[in-house]
C-alpha positions as CSV (number, residue, x, y, z in Angstrom):
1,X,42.5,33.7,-113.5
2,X,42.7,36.3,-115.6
3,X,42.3,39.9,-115.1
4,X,41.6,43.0,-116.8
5,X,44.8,44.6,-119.1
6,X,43.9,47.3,-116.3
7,X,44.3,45.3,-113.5
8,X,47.5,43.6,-114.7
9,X,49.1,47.0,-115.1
10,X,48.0,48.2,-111.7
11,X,49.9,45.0,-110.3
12,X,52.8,45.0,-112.2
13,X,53.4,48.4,-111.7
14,X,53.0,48.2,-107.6
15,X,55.7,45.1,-108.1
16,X,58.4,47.2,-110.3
17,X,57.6,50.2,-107.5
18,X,58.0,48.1,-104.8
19,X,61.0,46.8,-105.9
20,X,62.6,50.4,-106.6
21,X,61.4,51.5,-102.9
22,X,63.3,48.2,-101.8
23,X,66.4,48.9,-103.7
24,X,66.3,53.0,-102.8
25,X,65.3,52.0,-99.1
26,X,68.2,49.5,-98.8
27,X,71.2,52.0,-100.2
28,X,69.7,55.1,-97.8
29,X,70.0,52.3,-94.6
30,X,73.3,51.1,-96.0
31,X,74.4,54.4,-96.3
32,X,73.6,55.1,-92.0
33,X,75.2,51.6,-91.5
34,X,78.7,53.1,-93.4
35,X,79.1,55.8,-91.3
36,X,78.2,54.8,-88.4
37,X,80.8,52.0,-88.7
38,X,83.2,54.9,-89.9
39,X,82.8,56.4,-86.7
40,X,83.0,53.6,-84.3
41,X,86.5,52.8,-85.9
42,X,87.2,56.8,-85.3
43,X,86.3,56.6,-81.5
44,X,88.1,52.9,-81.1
45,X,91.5,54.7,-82.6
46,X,90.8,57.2,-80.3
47,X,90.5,55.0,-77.3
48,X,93.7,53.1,-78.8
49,X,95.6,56.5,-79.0
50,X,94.6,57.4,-75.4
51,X,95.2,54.0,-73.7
52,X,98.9,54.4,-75.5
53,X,99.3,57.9,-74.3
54,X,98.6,56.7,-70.5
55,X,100.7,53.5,-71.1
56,X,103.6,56.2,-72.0
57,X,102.9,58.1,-69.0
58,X,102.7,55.8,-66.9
59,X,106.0,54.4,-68.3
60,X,107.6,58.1,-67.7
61,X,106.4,57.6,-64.2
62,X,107.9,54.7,-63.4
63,X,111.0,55.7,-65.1
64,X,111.3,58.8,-62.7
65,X,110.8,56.8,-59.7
66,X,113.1,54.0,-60.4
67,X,115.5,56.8,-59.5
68,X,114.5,56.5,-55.8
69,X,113.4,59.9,-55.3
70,X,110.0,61.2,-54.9
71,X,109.3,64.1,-57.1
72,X,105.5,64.8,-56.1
73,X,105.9,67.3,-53.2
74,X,102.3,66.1,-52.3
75,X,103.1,63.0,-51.3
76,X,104.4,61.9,-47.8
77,X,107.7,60.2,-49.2
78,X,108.8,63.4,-50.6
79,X,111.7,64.6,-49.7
80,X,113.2,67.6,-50.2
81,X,116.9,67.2,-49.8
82,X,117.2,64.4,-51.8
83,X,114.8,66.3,-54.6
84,X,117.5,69.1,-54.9
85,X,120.2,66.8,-54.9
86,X,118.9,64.9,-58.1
87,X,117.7,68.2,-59.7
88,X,121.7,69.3,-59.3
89,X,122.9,65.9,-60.4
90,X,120.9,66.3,-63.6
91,X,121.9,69.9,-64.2
């Protein structure tokens, strides 16, 4: 089957432009893909740094109360004589 030299340019040249589109389409989609990987690792650090900063808390916590005194005046274990008592023990 052959064609006209017209013809064969036409094709070829949709082929080489097709491939360039391909290649150009591909890097601009790679490109997304990079940072949006970039910033899923940013927001999982995050998360890490956050879950470590209530772990710490939550150690500081439980660090306080292992002294047997309740130091949150809101609660109903709190007491008040034993509060000053520690707070002149520690000063």
């Amino acid at each position: 089957m052959t064609g006209s030299p017209v013809l064969n340019v036409v094709r070829y040249s949709a082929l080489v432009g097709g491939i360039g589109y391909g290649i150009l389409h591909r890097r601009t989609l790679q490109a997304k893909a990079d940072v949006k990987a970039a910033h899923a690792e940013y927001k999982h650090k995050e998360q890490l740094i956050q879950k470590a900063k209530e772990a710490y808390k939550n150690r500081l916590v439980a660090k306080q109360s292992s002294s047997g005194v309740e130091t949150d005046p809101e609660s109903p274990a709190f007491d008040l004589e034993k509060f000053l008592l520690k707070v002149e023990q520690e000063n």
